[in-house]
N, C-alpha and C positions, 0 to 999 in steps of 0.2 A: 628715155625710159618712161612710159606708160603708168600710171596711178595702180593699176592690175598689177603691173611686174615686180612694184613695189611692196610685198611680202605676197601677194597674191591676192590681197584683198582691194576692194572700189572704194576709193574715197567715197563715191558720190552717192552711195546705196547701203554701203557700212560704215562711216566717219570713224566710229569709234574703235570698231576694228583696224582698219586702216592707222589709226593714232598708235594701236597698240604694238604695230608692226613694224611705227616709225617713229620712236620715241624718243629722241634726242631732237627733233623739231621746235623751230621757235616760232611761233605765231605768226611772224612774218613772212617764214619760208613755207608755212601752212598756206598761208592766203594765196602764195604764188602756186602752189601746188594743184588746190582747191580751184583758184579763176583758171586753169590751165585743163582741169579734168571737166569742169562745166563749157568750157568754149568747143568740148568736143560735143556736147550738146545744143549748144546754139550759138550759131555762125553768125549771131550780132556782134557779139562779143569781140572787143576791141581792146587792144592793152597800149597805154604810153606811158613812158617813162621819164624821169629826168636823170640819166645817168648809173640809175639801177642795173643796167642788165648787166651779162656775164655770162663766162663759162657756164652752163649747166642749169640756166635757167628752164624752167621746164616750159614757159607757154612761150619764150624765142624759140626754144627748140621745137615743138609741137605745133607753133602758128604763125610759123614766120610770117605768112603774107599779113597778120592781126598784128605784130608788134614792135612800136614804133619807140625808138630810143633817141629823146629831143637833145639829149646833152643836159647841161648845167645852163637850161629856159625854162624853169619852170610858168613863167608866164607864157610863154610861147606853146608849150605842153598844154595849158589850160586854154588857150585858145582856138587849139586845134580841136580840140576834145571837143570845146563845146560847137563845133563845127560839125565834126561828124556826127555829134549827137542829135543833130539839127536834120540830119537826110538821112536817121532812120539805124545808126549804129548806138551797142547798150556800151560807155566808151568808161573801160578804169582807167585812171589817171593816176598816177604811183611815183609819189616822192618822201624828202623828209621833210616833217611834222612841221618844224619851223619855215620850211621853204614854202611847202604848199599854201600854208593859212596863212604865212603873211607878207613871202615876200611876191607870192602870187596873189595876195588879198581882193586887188584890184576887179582882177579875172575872176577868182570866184564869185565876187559879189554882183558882178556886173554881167556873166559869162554864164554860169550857172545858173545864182539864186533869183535874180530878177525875174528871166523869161524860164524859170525852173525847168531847165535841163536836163534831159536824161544822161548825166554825167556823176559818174563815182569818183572822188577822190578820195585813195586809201594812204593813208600815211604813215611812217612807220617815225622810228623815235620820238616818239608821245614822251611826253614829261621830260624827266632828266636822264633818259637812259643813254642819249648820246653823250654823257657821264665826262670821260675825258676828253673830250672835244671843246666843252666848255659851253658856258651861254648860247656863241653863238648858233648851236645844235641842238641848246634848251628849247622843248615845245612846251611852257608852261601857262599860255593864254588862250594856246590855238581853241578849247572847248567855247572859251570865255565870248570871242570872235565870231566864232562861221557858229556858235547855237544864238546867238543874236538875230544872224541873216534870215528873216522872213522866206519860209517854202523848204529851210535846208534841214537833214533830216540827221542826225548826228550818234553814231554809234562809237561804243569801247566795249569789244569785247575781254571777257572775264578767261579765257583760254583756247587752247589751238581747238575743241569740240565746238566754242561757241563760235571763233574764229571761221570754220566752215560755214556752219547755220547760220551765220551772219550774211558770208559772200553770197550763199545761196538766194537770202532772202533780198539782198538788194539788188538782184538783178531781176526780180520780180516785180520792183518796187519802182513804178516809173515817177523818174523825178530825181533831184541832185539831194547826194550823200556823203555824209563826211565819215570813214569809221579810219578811228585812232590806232593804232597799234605800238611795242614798242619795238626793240632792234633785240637783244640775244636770250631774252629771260624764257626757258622752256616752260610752261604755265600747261599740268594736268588734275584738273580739280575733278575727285572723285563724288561729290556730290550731285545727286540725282536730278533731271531736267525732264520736263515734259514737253519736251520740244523748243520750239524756239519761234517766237512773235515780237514782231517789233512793234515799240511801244509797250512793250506788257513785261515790267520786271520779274523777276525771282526770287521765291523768298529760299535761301537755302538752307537757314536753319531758322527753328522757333526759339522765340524769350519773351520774357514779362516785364523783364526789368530796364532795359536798355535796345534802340533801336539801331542798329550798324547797317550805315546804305551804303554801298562803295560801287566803285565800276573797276573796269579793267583790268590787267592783268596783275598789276601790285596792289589797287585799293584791295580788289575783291579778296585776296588772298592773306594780306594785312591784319582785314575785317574778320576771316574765320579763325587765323590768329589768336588774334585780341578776343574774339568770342569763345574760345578753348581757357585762356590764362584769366578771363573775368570768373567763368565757370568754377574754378577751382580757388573762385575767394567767394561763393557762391552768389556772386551777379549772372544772372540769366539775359542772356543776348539774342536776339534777334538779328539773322544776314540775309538780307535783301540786293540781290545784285541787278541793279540800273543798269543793264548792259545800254539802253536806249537812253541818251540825255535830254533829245529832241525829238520826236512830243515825250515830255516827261510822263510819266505812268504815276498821275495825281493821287489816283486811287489806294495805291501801294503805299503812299507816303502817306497817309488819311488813316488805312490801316495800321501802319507802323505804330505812331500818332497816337492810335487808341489803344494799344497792345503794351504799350511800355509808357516808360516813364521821362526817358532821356533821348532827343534824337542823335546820332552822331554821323555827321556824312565824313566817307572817307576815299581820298582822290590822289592821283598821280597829278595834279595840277595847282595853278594857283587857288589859294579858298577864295578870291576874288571871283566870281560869276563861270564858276562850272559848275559841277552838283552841289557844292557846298550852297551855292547862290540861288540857284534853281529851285533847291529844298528851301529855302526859306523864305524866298518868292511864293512856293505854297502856303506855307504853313502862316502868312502874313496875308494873303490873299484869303484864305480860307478861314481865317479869323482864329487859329488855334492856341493862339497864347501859350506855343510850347518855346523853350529855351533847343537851339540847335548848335551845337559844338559841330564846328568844322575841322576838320582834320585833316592836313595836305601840303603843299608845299605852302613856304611861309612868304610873304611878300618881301621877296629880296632875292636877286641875282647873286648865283655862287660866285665869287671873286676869283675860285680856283679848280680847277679841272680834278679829277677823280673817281674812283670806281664809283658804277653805279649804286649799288649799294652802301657805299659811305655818304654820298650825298643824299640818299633816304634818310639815313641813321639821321646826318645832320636836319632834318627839315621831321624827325618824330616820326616816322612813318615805318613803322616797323610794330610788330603784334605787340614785345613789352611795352613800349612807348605810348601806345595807342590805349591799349589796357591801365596802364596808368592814370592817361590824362581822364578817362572815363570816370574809374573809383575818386580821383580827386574832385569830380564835376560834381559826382552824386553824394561826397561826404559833405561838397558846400550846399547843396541842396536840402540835404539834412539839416543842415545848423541852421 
């Protein structure tokens, strides 16, 4: 079935339409949708997987001769990829989060980011959303890792609208990418966008009092949260969504910075070297002498398997939680 047949509307000319049509979508079966409706526009466009495919995938179904199912190799997936990308194909690379960043690490680093390859690697269960599976399905370094690797360009989208604008724009973007994704959370954020630029954050709401950066599909969502329950103890917040981790959007946080009082980053990841680390990499560089609360998963491996959302709740990452930690930041800031 065709991106058209699909309530009648074009992903690739109406996105938003198109979302409204197909609403029960989760970011991840966006992106296969999305790289499927774009390869009908350009025959670079290459798909491999690691064990992904299936019944009713739409870009096996629509491009068989483009898509390649390596099994459970993900290194072997990365090495292909950076092959074809080498004689002229724009090639995605599609596994989970933990497998690509680390236990292909090798291949990324060496396959991609060195000789910066026009090779996409999109990943799906970002953070803890492979939830009962346990750790070993935990991606909670992977930002920490490939936004380290010199040349690599590192994206989380904030929902299935940006999730498109995203795919669109990396296949513009010659050079290796990393965009994070999770596995079932449907993510449609009604807040207004002027498009979509990579490297150039969002700021989705104004405040005075407090600065909320978050990325992805749980930060960003967390952040407007906690930005709603601060409001109504009259804290005024500020939500900036970092869809781009790599190059970070300096500027945005510089702004933040002089607008409020408190920064707060908030992430699906460890507060070790993702945006918690990034931001404070600026604000230490840049000589700002602000205090930055990070907010995110906590340095420590769940011992026990679990819905996704119990294991937020446990690592604080939930609107109350969040909105908490901030009022108690700003009462010791007072005293």
């Amino acid at each position: 079935m065709s991106e058209t047949q699909m309530g009648g509307t074009d992903l690739s000319s109406d996105p938003e339409a198109w979302l409204r049509d197909n609403p029960k979508l989760s970011n991840r079966q966006i992106f296969r949708h999305a790289l499927a409706r774009f390869a009908e526009q350009d025959p670079r466009l290459v798909l491999l997987e690691a064990d992904l495919g299936g019944g009713g995938d739409p870009f096996e179904a629509r491009h068989k001769d483009r898509y390649f199912n390596l099994g459970i190799c993900e290194a072997t997936m990365l090495d292909m990829a950076c092959g074809m990308a080498h004689v002229g194909h724009v090639v995605f690379a599609h596994t989970f989060a933990p497998f690509g960043a680390m236990r292909a690490c090798e291949q990324v680093r060496l396959g991609m980011a060195y000789p910066r390859a026009n090779v996409k690697l999109v990943c799906d269960y970002g953070g803890v959303s492979g939830a009962f599976f346990g750790p070993t399905h935990h991606a909670i370094e992977d930002l920490a890792i490939l936004r380290s690797m010199p040349g690599m360009l590192v994206l989380s989208p904030a929902d299935g609208l940006e999730t498109i604008l995203a795919t669109r724009a990396m296949i513009d973007h010659a050079g290796p990418v990393y965009m994070r994704l999770g596995r079932n959370r449907v993510s449609r954020l009604e807040e207004p966008r002027g498009g979509f630029t990579l490297g150039r954050a969002l700021c989705f709401r104004e405040g005075s009092d407090v600065g909320l950066i978050a990325h992805g599909e749980v930060g960003v969502s967390v952040a407007l949260e906690a930005a709603q329950r601060l409001e109504s103890q009259g804290v005024s917040a500020r939500v900036v969504n970092m869809h781009t981790l790599k190059p970070l959007d300096e500027a945005a946080v510089l702004e933040t910075a002089e607008r409020t009082r408190l920064l707060v980053t908030v992430e699906e990841h460890t507060i070790l070297g993702g945006l918690g680390g990034a931001v404070c990499e600026t604000v230490c560089a840049r000589g700002l002498g602000r205090q930055v609360l990070r907010i995110g998963i906590q340095d420590r491996y769940d011992p026990l398997a679990g819905s996704h959302e119990s294991l937020l709740r446990g690592h604080g990452l939930d609107g109350a939680a969040v909105a908490e930690r901030v009022l108690a930041s700003l009462s010791t800031r007072r005293n």
